[in-house]
Wavefront OBJ file of the C-alpha trace (Angstrom):
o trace
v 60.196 128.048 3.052
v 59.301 126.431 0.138
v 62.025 123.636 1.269
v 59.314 123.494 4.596
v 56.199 123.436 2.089
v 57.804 120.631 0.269
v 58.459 118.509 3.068
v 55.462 119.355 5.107
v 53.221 118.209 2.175
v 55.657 114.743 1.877
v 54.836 114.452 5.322
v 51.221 115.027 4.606
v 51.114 112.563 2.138
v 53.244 109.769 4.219
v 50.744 110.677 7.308
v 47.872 109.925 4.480
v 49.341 106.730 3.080
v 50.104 105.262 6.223
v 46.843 106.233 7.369
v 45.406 104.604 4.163
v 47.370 101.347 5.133
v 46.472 100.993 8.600
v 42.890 101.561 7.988
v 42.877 98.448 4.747
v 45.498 96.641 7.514
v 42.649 97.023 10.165
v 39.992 96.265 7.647
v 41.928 92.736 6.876
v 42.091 91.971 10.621
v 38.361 92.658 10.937
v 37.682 90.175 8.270
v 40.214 88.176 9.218
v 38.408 88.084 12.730
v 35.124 87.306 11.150
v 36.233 84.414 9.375
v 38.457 82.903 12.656
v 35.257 83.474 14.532
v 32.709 82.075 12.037
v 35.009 79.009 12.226
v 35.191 78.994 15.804
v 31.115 79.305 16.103
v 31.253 76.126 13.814
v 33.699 73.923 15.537
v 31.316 74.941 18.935
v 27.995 73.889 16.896
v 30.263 70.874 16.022
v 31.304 69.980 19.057
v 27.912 70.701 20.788
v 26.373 68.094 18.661
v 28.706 65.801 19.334
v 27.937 66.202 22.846
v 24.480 66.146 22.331
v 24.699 62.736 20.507
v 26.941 61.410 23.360
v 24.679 62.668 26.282
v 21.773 60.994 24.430
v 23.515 57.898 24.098
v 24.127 57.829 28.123
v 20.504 58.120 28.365
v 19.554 55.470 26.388
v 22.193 53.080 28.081
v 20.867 54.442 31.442
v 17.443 53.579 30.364
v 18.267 49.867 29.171
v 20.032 49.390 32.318
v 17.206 50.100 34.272
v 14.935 48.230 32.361
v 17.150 45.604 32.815
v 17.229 45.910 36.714
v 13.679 46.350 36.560
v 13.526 42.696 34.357
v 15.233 41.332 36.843
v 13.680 42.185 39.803
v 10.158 40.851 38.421
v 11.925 37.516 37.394
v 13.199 37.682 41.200
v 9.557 38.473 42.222
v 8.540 35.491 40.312
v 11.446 33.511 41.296
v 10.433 34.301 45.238
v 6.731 33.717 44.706
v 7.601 30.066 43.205
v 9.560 29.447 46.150
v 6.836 30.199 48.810
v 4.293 28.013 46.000
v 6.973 25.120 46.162
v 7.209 25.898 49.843
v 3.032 25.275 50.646
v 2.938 22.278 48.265
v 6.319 20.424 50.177
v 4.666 21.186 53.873
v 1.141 20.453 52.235
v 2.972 17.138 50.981
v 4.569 16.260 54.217
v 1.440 17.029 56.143
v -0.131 14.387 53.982
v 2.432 12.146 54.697
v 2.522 12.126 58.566
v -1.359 11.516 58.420
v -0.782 8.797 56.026
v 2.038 7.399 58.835
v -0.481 7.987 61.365
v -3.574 6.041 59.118
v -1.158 3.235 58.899
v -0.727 2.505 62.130
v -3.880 3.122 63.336
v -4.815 -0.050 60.598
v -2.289 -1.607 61.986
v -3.409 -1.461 65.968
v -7.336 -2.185 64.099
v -5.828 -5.275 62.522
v -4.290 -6.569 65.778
v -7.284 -5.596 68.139
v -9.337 -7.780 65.431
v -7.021 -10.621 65.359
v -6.918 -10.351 69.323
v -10.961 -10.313 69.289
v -11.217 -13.139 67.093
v -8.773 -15.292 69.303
v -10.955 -14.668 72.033
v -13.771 -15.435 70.780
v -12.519 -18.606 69.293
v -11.400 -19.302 72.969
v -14.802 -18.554 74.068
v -13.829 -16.431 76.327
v -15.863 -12.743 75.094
v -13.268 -10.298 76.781
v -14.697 -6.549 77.212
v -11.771 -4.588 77.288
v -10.451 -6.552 73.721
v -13.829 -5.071 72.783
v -12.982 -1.337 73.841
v -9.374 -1.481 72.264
v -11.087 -2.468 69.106
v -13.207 0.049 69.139
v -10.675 2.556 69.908
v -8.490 1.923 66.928
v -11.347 2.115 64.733
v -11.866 5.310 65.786
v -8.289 5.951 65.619
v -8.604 4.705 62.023
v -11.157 6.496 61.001
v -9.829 9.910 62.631
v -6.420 9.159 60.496
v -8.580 8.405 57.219
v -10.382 11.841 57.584
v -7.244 13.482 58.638
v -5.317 11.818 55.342
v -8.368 12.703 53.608
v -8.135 16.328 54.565
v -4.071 16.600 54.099
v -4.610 15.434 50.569
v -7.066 18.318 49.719
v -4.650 20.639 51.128
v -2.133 19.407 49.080
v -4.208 19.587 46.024
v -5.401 23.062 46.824
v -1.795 24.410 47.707
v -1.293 23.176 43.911
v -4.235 24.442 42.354
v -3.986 27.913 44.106
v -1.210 29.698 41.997
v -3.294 28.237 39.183
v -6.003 29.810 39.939
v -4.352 32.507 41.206
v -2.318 32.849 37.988
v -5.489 32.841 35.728
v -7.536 35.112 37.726
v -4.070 38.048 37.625
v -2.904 37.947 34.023
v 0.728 39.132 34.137
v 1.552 42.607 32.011
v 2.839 40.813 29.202
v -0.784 39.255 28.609
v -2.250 42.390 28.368
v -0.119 44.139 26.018
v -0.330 41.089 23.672
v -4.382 41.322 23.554
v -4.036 45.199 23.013
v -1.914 45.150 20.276
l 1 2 3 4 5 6 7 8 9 10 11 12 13 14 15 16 17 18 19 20 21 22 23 24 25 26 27 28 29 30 31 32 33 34 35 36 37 38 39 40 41 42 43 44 45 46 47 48 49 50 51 52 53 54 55 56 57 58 59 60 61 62 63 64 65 66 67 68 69 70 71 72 73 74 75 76 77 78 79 80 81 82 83 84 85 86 87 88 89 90 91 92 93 94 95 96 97 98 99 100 101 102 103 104 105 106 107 108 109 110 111 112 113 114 115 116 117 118 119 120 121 122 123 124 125 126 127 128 129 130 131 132 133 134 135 136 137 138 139 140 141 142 143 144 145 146 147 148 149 150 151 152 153 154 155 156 157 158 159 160 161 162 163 164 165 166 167 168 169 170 171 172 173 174 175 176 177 178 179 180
């Protein structure tokens, strides 16, 4: 028995160092977790960041684009609203010319009613109708001279408007300079 004794208490005592072993072994792997884990949690906060910095990035390219669309959609605006300005001043310009057309050739029936008048009357002969047709292109005249007359203030005003127009709606950049 004693032979059973001995080897039951080298048993013992194996059982007791292996169980020593396993338990330091298992307290290595905890700390061994730990440490893989605390180094995992950084790469994450790492890599988080980075992705923070790259999202915020996007954003501020998204924003510049659209401020850049938005640029160019009031330089369009502006582009659009010095077309229709052009526009009004070229059909103010060419109603001023077609009453200036008409003017000159209502002078030029008035100067040959006149020169047909004054043959007449050199002839002695006082002709009534030579009368009327003189009379009529002076009144054609004088239509075309108020007509030329009024054409040419339309053609000034269709110039002065987006003058006026202009002072009386300062754009956005003129107000943020006098604020600042």
């Amino acid at each position: 028995m004693s032979d059973i004794d001995a080897l039951q208490s080298r048993i013992s005592a194996a059982l007791d160092r292996i169980g020593t072993g396993l338990d330091a072994l298992s307290n290595a792997s905890n700390a061994d977790d730990g440490r893989d884990l605390a180094a995992e949690l950084e790469d994450e906060k790492t890599a988080n960041a980075q992705l923070k910095e790259r999202l915020r990035v996007l954003n501020q390219k998204h924003f510049d684009e659209i401020e850049r669309i938005r640029a160019e959609a009031v330089d369009s605006t502006e582009a659009d609203d010095l077309r229709r300005e052009v526009s009004a001043q070229a059909d103010a310009l060419a109603q001023l010319d077609g009453e200036l057309q008409r003017l000159r050739q209502a002078n030029e029936q008035l100067r040959q009613s006149n020169m047909a008048l004054r043959e007449a009357n050199e002839a002695g002969v006082g002709e009534p109708h030579l009368i009327n047709k003189a009379m009529l292109a002076e009144l054609e005249g004088l239509r075309a001279t108020r007509a030329a007359d009024a054409a040419e203030a339309a053609a000034i005003l269709a110039r002065l408007d987006p003058l006026v127009n202009g002072v009386a709606q300062p754009d956005a950049s003129d107000t943020q300079e006098r604020t600042t």
